[in-house]
C-alpha positions as CSV (number, residue, x, y, z in Angstrom):
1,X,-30.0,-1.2,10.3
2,X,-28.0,-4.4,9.5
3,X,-24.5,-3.9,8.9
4,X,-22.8,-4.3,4.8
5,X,-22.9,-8.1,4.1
6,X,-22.4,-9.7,7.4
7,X,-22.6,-13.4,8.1
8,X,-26.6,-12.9,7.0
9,X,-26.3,-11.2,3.8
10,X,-29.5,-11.6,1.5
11,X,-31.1,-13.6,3.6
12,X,-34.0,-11.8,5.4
13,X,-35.6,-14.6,7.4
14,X,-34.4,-17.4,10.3
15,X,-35.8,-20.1,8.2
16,X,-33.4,-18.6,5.6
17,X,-30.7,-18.2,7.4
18,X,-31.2,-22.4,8.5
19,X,-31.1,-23.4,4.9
20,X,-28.5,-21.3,3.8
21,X,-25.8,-22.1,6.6
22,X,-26.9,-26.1,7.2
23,X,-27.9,-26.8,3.6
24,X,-26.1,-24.8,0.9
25,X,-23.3,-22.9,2.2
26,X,-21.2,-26.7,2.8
27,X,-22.6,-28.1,-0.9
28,X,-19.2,-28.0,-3.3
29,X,-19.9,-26.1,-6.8
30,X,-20.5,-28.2,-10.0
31,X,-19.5,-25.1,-12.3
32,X,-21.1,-26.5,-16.1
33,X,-20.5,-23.6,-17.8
34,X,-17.6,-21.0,-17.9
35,X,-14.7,-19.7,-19.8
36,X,-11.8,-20.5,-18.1
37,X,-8.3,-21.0,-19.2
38,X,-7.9,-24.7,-19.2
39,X,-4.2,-23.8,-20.1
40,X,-4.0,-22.0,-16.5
41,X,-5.5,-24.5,-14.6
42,X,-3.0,-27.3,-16.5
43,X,0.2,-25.0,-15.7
44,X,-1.1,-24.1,-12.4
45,X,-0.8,-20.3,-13.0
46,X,0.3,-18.0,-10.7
47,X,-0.9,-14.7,-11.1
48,X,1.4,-11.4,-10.4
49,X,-1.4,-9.1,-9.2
50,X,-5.0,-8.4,-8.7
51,X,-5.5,-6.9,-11.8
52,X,-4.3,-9.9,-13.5
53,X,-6.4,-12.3,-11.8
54,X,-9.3,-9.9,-11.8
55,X,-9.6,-7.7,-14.2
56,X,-7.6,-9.0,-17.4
57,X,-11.2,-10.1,-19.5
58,X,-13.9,-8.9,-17.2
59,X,-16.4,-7.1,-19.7
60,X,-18.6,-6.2,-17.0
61,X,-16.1,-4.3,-15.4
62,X,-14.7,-3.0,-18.2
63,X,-18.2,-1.2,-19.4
64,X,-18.6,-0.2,-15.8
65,X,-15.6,1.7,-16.1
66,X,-16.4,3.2,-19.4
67,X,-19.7,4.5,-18.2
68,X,-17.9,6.3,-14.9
69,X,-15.8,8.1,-18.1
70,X,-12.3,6.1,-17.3
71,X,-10.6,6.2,-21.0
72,X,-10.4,3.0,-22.7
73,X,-6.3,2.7,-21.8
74,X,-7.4,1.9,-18.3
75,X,-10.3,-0.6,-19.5
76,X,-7.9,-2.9,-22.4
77,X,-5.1,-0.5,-23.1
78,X,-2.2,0.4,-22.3
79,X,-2.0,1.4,-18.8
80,X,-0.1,-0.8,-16.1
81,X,-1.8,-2.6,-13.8
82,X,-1.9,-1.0,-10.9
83,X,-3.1,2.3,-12.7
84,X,-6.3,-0.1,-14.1
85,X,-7.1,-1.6,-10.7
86,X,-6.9,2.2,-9.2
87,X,-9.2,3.2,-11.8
88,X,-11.4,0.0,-11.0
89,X,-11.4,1.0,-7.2
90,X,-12.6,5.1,-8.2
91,X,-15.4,3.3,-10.2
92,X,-16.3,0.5,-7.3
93,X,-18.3,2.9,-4.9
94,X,-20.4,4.6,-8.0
95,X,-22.0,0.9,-8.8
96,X,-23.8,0.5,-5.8
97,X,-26.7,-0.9,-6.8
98,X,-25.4,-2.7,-10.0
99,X,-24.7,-6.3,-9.1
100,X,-20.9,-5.5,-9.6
101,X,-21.0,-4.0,-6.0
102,X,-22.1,-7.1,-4.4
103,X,-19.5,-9.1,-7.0
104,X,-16.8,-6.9,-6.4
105,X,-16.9,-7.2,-2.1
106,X,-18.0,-11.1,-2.4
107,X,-14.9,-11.5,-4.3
108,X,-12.7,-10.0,-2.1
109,X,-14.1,-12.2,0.7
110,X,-14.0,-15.3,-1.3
111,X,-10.8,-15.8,-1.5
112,X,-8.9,-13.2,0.3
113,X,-11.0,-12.7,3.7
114,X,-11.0,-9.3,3.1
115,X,-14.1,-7.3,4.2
116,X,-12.7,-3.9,3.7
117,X,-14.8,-1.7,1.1
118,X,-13.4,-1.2,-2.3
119,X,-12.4,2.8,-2.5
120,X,-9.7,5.1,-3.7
121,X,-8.1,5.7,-0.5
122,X,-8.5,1.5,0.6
123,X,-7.0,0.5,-3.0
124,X,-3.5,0.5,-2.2
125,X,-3.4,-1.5,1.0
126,X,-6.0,-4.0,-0.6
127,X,-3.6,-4.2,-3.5
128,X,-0.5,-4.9,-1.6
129,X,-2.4,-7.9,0.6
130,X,-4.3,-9.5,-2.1
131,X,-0.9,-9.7,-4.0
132,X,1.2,-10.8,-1.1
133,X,-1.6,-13.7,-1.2
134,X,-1.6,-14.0,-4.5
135,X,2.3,-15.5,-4.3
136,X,1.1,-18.3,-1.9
137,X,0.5,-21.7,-3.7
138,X,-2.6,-21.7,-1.9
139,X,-3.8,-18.9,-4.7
140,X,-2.9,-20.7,-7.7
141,X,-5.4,-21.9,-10.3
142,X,-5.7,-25.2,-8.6
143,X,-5.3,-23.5,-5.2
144,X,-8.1,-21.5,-5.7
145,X,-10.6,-23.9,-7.0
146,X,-9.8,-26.1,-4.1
147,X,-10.6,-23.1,-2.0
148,X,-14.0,-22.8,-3.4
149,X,-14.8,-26.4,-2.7
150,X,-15.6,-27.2,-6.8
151,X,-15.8,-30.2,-8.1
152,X,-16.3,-30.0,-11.6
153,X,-15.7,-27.6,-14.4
154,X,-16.9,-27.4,-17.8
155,X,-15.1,-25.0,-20.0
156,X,-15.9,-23.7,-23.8
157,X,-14.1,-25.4,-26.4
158,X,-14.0,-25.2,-30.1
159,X,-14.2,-28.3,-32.0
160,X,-10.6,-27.7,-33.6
161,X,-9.2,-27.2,-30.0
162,X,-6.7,-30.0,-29.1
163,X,-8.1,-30.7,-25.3
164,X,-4.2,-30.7,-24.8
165,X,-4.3,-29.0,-22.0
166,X,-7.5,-31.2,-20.5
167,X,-5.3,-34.6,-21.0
168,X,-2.4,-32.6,-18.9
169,X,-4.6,-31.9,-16.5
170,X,-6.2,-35.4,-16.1
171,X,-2.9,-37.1,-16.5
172,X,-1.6,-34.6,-13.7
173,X,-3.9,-36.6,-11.0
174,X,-5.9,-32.7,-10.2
175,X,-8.8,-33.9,-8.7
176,X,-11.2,-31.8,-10.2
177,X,-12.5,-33.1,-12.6
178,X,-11.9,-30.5,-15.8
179,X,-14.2,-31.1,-18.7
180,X,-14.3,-29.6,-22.3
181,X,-17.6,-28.4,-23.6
182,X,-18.2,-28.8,-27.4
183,X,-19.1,-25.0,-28.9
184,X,-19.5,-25.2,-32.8
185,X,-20.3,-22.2,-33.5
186,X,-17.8,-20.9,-35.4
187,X,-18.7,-24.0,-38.2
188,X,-22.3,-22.2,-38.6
189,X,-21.4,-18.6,-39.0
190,X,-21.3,-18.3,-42.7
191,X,-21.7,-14.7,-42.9
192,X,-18.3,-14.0,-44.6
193,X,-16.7,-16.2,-46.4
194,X,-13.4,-15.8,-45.7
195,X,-14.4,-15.9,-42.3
196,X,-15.8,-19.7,-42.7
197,X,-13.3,-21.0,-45.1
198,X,-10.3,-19.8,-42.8
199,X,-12.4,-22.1,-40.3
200,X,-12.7,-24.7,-42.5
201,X,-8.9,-25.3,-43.5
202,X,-8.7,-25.6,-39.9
203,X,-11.2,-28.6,-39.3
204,X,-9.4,-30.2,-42.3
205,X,-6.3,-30.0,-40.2
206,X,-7.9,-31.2,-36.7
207,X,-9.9,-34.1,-38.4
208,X,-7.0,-34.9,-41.1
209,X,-9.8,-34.8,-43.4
210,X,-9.9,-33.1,-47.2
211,X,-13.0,-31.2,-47.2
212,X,-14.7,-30.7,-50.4
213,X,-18.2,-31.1,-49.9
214,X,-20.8,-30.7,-47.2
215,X,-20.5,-34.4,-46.3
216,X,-16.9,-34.3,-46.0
217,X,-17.6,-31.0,-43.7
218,X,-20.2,-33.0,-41.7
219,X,-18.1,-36.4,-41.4
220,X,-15.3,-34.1,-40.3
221,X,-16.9,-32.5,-37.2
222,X,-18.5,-36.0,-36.2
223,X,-14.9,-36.8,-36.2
224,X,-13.9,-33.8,-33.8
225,X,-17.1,-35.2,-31.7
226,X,-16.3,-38.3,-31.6
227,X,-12.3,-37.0,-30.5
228,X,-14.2,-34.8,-27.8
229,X,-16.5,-37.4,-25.8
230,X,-12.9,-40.1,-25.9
231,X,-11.6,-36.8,-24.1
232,X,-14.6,-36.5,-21.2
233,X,-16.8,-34.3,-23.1
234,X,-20.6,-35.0,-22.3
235,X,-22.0,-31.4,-23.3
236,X,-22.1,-28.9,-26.1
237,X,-23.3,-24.9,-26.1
238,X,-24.1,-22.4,-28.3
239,X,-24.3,-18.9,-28.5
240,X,-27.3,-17.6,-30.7
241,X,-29.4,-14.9,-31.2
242,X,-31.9,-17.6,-31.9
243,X,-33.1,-20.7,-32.3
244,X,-33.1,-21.3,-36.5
245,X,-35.4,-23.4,-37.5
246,X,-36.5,-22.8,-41.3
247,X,-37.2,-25.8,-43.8
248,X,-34.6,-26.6,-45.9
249,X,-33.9,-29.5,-47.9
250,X,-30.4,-31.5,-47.9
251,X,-29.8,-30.5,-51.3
252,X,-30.3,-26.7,-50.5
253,X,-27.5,-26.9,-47.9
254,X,-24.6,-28.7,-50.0
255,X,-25.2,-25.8,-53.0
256,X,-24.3,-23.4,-50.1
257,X,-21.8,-25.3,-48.9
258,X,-20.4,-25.5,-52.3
259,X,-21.0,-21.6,-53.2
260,X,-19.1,-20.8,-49.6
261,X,-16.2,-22.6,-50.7
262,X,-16.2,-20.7,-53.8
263,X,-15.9,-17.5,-51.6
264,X,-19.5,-16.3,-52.8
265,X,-21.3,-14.2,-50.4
266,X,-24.7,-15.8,-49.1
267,X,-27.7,-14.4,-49.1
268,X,-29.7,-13.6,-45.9
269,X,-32.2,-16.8,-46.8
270,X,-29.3,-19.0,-47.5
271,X,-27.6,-17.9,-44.0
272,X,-31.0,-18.9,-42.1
273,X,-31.1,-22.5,-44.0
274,X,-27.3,-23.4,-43.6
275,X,-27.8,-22.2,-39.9
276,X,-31.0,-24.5,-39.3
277,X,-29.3,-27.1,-40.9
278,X,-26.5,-26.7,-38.9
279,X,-27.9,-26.6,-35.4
280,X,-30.2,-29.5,-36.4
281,X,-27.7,-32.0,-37.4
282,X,-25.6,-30.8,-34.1
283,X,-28.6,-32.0,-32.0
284,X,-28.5,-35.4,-33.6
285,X,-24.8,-35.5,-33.0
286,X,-25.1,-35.0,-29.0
287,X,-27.9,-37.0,-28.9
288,X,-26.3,-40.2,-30.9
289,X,-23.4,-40.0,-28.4
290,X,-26.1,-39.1,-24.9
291,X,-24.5,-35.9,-24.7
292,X,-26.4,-33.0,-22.7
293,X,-26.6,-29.4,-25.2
294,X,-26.7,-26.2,-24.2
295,X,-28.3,-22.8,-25.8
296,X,-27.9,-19.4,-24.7
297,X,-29.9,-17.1,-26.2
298,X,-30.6,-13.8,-27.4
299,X,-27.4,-11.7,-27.1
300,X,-27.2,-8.3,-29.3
301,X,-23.3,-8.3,-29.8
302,X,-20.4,-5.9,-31.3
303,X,-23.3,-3.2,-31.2
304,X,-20.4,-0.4,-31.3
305,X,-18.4,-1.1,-34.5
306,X,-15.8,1.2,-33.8
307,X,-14.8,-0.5,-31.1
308,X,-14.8,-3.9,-32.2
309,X,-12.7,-2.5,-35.4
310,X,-10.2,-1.5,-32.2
311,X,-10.3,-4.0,-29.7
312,X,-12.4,-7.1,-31.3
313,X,-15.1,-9.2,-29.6
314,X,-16.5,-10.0,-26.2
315,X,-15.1,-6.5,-24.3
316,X,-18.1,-5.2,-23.2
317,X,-20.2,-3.6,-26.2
318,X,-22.9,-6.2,-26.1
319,X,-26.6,-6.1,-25.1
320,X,-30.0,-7.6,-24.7
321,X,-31.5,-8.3,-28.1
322,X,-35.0,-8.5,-29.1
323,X,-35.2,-11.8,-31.6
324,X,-38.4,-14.0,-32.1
325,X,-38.1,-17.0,-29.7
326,X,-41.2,-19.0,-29.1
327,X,-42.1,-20.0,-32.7
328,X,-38.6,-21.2,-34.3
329,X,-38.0,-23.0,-30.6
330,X,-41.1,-24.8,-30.3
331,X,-40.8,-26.3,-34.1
332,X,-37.0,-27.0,-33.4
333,X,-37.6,-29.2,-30.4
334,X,-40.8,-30.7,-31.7
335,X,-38.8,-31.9,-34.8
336,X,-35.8,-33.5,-32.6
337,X,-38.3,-35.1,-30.3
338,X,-40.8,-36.7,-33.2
339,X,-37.4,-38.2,-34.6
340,X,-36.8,-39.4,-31.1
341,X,-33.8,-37.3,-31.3
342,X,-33.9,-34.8,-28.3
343,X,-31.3,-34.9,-25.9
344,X,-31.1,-33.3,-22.6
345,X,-31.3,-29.6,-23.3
346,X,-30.5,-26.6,-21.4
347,X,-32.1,-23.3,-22.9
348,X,-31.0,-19.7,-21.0
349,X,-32.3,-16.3,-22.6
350,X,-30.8,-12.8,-21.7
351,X,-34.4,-11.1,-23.1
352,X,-36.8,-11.0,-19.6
353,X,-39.4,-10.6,-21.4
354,X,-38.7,-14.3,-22.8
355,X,-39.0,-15.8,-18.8
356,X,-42.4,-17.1,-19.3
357,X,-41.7,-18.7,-22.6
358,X,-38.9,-20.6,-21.5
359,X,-40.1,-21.7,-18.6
360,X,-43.8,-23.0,-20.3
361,X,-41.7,-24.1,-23.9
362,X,-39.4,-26.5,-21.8
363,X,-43.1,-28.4,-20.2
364,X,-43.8,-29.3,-23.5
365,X,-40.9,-31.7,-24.3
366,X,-40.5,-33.9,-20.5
367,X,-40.4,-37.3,-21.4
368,X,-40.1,-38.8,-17.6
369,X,-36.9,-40.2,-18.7
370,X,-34.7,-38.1,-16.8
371,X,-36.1,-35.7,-13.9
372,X,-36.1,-31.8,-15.8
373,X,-34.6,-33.4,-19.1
374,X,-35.4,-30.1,-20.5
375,X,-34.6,-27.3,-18.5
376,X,-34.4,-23.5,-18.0
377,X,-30.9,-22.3,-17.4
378,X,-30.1,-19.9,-14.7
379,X,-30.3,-16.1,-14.9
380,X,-27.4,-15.1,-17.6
381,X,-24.7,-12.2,-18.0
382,X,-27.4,-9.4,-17.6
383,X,-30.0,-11.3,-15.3
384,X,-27.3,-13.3,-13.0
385,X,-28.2,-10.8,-10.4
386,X,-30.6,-10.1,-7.5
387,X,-33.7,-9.6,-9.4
388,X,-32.4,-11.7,-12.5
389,X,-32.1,-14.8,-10.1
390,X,-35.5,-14.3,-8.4
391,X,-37.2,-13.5,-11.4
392,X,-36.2,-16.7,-13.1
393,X,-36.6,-19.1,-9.3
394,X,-40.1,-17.0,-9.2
395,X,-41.3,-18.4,-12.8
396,X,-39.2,-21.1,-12.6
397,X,-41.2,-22.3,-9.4
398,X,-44.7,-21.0,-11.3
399,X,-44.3,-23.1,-14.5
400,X,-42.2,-25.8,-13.7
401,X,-41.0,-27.7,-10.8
402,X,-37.9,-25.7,-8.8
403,X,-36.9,-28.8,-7.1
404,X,-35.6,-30.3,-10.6
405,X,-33.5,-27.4,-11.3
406,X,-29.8,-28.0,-11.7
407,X,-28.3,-24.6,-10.6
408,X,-26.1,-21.7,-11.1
409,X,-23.1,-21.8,-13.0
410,X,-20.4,-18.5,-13.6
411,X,-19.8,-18.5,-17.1
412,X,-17.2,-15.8,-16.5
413,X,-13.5,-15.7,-17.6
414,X,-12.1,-15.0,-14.0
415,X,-11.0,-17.6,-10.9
416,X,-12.5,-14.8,-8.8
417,X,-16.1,-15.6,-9.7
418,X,-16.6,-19.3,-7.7
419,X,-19.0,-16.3,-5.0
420,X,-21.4,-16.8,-7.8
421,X,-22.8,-19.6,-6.7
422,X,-22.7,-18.4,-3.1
423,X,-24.6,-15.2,-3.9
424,X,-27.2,-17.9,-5.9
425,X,-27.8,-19.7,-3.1
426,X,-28.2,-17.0,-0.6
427,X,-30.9,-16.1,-3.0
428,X,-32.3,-19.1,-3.4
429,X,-32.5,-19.8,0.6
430,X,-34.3,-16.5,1.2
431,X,-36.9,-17.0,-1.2
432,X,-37.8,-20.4,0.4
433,X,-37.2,-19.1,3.5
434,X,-39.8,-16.4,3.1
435,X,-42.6,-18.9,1.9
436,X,-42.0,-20.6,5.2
437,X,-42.5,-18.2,7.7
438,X,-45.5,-16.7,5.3
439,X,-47.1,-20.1,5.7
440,X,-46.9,-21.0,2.4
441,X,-45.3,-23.8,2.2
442,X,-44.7,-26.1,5.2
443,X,-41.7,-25.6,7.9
444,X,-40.5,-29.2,6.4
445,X,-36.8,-28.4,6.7
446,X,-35.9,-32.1,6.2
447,X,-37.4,-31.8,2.8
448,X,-36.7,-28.2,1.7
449,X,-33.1,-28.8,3.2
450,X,-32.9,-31.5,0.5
451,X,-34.2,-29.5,-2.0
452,X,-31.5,-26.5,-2.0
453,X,-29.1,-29.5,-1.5
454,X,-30.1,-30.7,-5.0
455,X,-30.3,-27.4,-6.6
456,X,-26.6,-26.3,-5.0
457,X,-25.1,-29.5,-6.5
458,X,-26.4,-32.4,-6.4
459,X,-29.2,-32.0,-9.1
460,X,-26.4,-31.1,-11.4
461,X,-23.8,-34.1,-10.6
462,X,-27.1,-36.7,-11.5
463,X,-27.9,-34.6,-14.9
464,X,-24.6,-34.6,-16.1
465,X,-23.5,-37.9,-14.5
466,X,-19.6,-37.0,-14.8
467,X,-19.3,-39.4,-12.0
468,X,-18.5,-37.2,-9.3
């Protein structure tokens, strides 16, 4: 019986176990997609306690939690912190088996060297020592990125955002290279008026530009896009349910511009055109300026009303959603690229059932311009574990080529979550590993060496080309 993730965790093979401590365990971490504070990592934040640092904006957790029957004052209420870390250690043991088990004890590894098992009766000491550490420069922001050997981060910025807090951290001399990421989404979701106009005062005031038409509207975020790539940007992302993709013509969109401003409710026809519109004229934007754009798709969210009445967005009441992919995606692309208008494109779906598409829809639009131009994204939010990952390095592998692939990212909200990438690779190494010693592929470890190299970090650092 092998002991609770030792040294070898994951990895099932000595091939495996070559690749993974050689090859990917000494590659840094080239993190293109999260939600980080870039207004910690400018001020450096120190945090006062684990809780804080770990389980201030952590959904998962949060709906673990719920589901062990912890009251919602413990999840985003108004318990102290210690009480909601207590609460986090009764719920720990009960989610072996859920990915969060494996996150939880990597995290506490990565950075705190602690190997003791989260449990009621180890929760205070582990408290106590992770916050002693926590008061150490060393476990700053900055002190833990450094830790986790990362190069670059791209976080999720709204185009009326500032980037303040980007220049700061350039300007500071931090040399990791902190990157905003261009999400729009907000200036396509029409669905309440109010909503959308309270928006749209607001890109008047980042652009300085009187909006009064859809042109105005359109000139004004190519304004914001223009402010974003002068400040390092290279890369947008959206959330969607879908790709939209109906016919519309100009003339449709700028009488539902027009009827928005006027505080009229649009019809469910009229969301669908200003949406297509939307995301199409977005692809032409990241493509004038070489930018790389991002789509993650199919999320169900704010499925409990109640609660997002109460406590709002993005705390754990979301789900996979079942919305037509192939069809709206295929005739989206194949538009961009007959205008010669495709950009590098990143696609990631939360519905399994969608693997196969993805990974045969992206085949279709490879120029040979850039190696994996369009790609697959890594397993996300609900498949970014165990079987997720292989799942998606299985078909992956099957449709496409795995040796193009440019990685795992964390798209979390926490400092805690740089193990990600580790728990990726491991993954990643065993998989190869066991085609080896099956005799499937060929004990080249100069070559396949290379290969988890490139998907660890360095495939990433030529797609992007930040310069790192």
């Amino acid at each position: 019986m092998k002991p609770f993730m030792d040294d070898d965790f994951l990895l099932q093979s000595e091939t495996a176990k070559k690749l993974y401590s050689q090859y990917a365990a000494p590659m840094p971490i080239f993190d293109y997609h999260c939600h980080i504070s870039p207004q910690e990592i400018a001020e450096d934040r120190r945090f006062n306690n684990l809780s804080e640092i770990w389980l201030h904006g952590d959904h998962y957790k949060w709906r673990a939690m719920r589901t062990n029957g912890v009251d919602e004052k413990y999840c985003t209420g108004s318990a102290s912190d210690w009480e909601k870390f207590q609460k986090w250690a009764e719920t720990a043991p009960y989610t072996m088996r859920n990915p969060l088990y494996h996150w939880t004890h990597l995290e506490l590894r990565r950075p705190f060297g602690i190997k003791t098992l989260l449990n009621p009766t180890t929760a205070r000491k582990i408290w106590d020592d992770c916050n002693t550490q926590l008061q150490s420069a060393d476990f700053s922001c900055r002190g833990i990125i450094r830790k986790a050997n990362v190069k670059v981060i791209c976080t999720t910025d709204d185009p009326v955002d500032t980037l303040e807090f980007h220049q700061n951290i350039r300007e500071s001399g931090f040399e990791v290279k902190v990157i905003p990421a261009w999400r729009p989404d907000k200036a396509m979701a029409v669905e309440d008026p109010r909503v959308f106009n309270a928006y749209v005062n607001l890109l008047e005031t980042a652009s300085d530009t009187a909006i009064s038409s859809f042109d105005h509207f359109m000139a004004a975020l190519n304004k914001r896009h223009l402010f974003f790539h002068e400040n390092g940007c290279r890369l947008s992302d959206h959330g969607l349910e879908t790709i939209y993709a109906a016919d519309y013509t100009l003339e449709e969109i700028k009488v539902i511009f027009n009827s928005l401003r006027s505080g009229k409710i649009p019809r469910f026809e009229e969301i669908i055109l200003f949406k297509s519109a939307m995301l199409y004229e977005f692809a032409v934007m990241d493509h004038s300026r070489n930018w790389t754009q991002q789509y993650h798709l199919g999320a169900m969210r704010n499925n409990n009303s109640r609660m997002f009445k109460q406590i709002g967005a993005d705390k754990g009441f979301d789900s996979i959603g079942d919305y037509p992919v192939a069809a709206p995606l295929s005739k989206f692309l194949n538009r961009l690229e007959y205008e010669q208008k495709l950009t590098r494109t990143i696609f990631y779906n939360l519905n399994p059932a969608d693997n196969d598409v993805l990974a045969t829809m992206i085949g279709n639009f490879q120029d040979g311009s850039t190696p994996g131009k369009i790609q697959w994204g890594s397993g996300w939010w609900f498949l970014d574990q165990k079987d997720g990952i292989t799942n998606q390095l299985n078909t992956l592998s099957n449709m496409g080529l795995l040796s193009r692939f440019v990685g795992m990212l964390t798209d979390s909200r926490s400092f805690l979550s740089y193990s990600r990438h580790e728990y990726f690779r491991r993954i990643l190494c065993n998989l190869i590993g066991k085609d080896v010693e099956n005799g499937e592929i060929p004990e080249d470890m100069g070559f396949l060496g290379k290969m988890v190299q490139d998907i660890s970090y360095n495939n990433a650092a030529s797609y992007f080309d930040f310069g790192v």
